[in-house]
N, C-alpha and C positions, 0 to 999 in steps of 0.2 A: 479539344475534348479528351486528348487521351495524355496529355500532361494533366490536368484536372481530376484525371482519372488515376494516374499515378499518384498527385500528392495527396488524393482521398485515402488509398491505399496506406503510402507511406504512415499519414497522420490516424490510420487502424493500427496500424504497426506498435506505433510509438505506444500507443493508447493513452489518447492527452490527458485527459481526466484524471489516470491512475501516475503517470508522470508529473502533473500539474499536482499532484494533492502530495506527492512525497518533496517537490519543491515548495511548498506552502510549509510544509513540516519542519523544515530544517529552519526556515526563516523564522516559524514562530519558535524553535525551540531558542533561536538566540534572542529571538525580544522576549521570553519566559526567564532564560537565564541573566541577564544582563538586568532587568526587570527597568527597561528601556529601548529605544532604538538602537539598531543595533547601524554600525557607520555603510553609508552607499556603497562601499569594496565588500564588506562583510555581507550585506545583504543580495546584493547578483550574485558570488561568488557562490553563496551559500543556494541560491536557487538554482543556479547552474548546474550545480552540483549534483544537486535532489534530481533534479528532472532529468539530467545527462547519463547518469550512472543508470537510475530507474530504466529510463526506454530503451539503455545495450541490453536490460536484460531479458526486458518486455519484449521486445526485435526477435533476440535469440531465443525464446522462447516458443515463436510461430516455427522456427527453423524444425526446432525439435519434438513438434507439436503437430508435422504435416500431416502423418497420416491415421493421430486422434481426430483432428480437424475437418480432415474428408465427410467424417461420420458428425462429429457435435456443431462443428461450424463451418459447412462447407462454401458459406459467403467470404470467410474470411481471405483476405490478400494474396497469400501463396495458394493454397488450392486452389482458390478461384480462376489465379495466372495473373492477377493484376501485379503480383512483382514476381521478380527470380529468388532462389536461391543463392545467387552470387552476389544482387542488390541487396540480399536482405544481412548475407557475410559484411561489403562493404556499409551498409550503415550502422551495423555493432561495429565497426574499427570506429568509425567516425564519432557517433556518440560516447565510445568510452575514452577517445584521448580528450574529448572536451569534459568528460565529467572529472578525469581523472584531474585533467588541469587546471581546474577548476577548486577540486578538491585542494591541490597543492598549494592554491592561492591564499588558504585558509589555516596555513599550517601542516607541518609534518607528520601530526598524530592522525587528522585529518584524512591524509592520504593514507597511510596505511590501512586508515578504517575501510576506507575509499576503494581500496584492491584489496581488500580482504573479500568485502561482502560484493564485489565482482565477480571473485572467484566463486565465491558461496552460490550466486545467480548463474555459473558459468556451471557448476557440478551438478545444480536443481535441476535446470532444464535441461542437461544431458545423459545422467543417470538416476538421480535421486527424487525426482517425482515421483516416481512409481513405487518409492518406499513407505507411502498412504503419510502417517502421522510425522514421520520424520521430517520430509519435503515439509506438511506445511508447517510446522514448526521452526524453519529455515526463511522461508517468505516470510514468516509472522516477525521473524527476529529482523530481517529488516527493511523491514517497515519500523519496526520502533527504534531501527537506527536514528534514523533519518532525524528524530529529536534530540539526543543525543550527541548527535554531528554539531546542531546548534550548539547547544553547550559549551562543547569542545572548542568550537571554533571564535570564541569570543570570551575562552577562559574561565568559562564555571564549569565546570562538566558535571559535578557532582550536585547541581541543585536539584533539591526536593520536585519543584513543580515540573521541573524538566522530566526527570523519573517517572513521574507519577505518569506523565502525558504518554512515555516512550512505553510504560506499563498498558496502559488505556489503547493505544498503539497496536501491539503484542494482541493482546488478547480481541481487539474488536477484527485483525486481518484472521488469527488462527482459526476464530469463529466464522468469516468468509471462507478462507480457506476448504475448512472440511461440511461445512453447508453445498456450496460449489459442487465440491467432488459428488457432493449426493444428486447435482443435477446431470452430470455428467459421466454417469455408467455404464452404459453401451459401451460409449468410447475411450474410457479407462479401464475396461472390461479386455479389449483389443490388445492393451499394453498390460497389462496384466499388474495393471496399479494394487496396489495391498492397502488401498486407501480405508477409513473406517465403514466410509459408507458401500464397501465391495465385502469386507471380512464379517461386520455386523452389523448390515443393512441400512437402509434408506433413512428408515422411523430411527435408529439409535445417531447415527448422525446429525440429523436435526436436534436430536434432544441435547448432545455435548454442545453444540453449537451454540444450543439456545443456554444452556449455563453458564458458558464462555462470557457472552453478551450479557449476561446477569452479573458477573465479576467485574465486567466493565462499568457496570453502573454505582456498585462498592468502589470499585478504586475510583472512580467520580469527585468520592469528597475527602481523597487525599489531600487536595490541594488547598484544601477550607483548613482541614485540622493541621497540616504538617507545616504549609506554604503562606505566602503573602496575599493571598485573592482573598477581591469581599464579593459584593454581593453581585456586580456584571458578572461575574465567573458563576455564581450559583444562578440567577437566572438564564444563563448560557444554555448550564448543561442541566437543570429541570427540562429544559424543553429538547435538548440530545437524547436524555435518558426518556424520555416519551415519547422520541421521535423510536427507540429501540426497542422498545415494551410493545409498541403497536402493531410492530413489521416483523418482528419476533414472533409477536401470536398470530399475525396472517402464516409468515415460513412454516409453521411446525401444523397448518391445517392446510399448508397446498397442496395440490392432487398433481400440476404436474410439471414438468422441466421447468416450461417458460414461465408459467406464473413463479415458481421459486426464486427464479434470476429477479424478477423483478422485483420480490422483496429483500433479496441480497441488497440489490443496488438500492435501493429505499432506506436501507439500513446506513449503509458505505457515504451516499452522499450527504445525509440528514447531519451526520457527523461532521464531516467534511465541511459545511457549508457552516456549520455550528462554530466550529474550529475559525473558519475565518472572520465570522463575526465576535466571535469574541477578543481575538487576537485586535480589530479592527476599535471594537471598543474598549479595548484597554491603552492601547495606545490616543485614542482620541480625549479618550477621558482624564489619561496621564494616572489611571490607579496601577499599574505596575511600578 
């Protein structure tokens, strides 16, 4: 029970979901670039990567997060006691020599990319979250790494639809980002976050957020005019961008913390889940 109990923990830590969707990222950015399969080494390496790198920073993120946490999430792993502090040190060493190595299996540019936006994850969660728009403009950039990497790693780096995805990326996390912070006030309040929704309230944060997510749906049909996608790609994201237009106008009339998280997360996975079926259907369909 209480090994069961730890690797419940640990797998909070990690936060699979948000680790599992930046490793999905990087795999679809090289079958987007390649505008094919991309080879069995490229493709684990490339998820290894996503997910590895992702959960040192997610890890290190509760470390620096213990005592907002007490207050917004006091189920979570470290307040709770289901792990230590020094578990939670050694699993960011552990996850980041695999992602790093990982990185490196893909290439030297690769890796640098790889220890750069580490450190970017290492500076967030230790000083620069509480710099409000700054942090999440840090998280948001990578996150649209993570497309990007694909590219890179299978030698187009510069493709359109790659861009476009790693743009779509950017803007759909910054709009998480500072929605978020809007549920989580009290306890950004404590840290003395300079977040939007601390400097110019609750209601003005949802509103940026909800534009953000409106920009998302404009760069949507980059990939129709700039890129090689037909028509799987436009029925894809008609039903992403409606999945975003819905959860959007629930977010900007919720009344309180928990209902907003869930239309966060309404938002995040409908995408996510959009992302994989498309990806799923271009490859089966062989229109990349």
């Amino acid at each position: 029970m209480q090994i069961r109990k730890k690797l419940n923990g640990i797998a909070q830590l990690v936060r699979l979901d948000l680790s599992f969707a930046a490793a999905i990222c990087v795999v679809a950015g090289e079958i987007l670039a390649l505008s094919g399969i991309p080879t069995l080494r490229e493709a684990v390496a490339g998820f290894s990567c996503g997910f590895f790198i992702s959960a040192s920073a997610l890890i290190l993120n509760d470390y620096f997060d213990l005592e907002s946490d007490r207050i917004n999430a006091p189920n979570r792993p470290l307040p709770s006691g289901i792990v230590s502090k020094p578990e939670i040190i050694y699993l960011t060493v552990f996850t980041t020599i695999i992602g790093l190595y990982s990185a490196l299996l893909l290439g030297v540019y690769v890796l640098i990319i790889g220890i750069l936006f580490w450190f970017i994850g290492v500076l967030y969660n230790w000083k620069l979250k509480r710099t409000g728009l700054l942090g999440n403009i840090m998280v948001a950039s990578s996150v649209a790494i993570t497309f990007i990497i694909g590219g890179i790693a299978v030698g187009n780096p510069w493709n359109v639809t790659v861009w476009s995805f790693g743009l779509m990326a950017f803007l759909v996390d910054l709009g998480e980002e500072i929605s978020a912070d809007a549920m989580d006030l009290e306890g950004d309040k404590l840290q003395n976050s300079k977040s939007i929704a601390i400097v110019w309230g609750r209601k003005t944060a949802l509103k940026v957020s909800s534009i953000l997510f409106g920009l998302v749906i404009l760069v949507s049909f980059f990939p129709l005019l700039f890129g090689n996608l037909g028509r799987i790609y436009l029925l894809t994201m008609i039903i992403i961008d409606a999945n975003i237009i819905y959860f959007v106008s629930k977010l900007l009339k919720s009344r309180t913390e928990s209902e907003g998280r869930k239309y966060i997360i309404g938002i995040y996975r409908g995408i996510m889940i959009g992302i994989i079926i498309l990806v799923l259907g271009l490859i089966i369909l062989g229109i990349v």
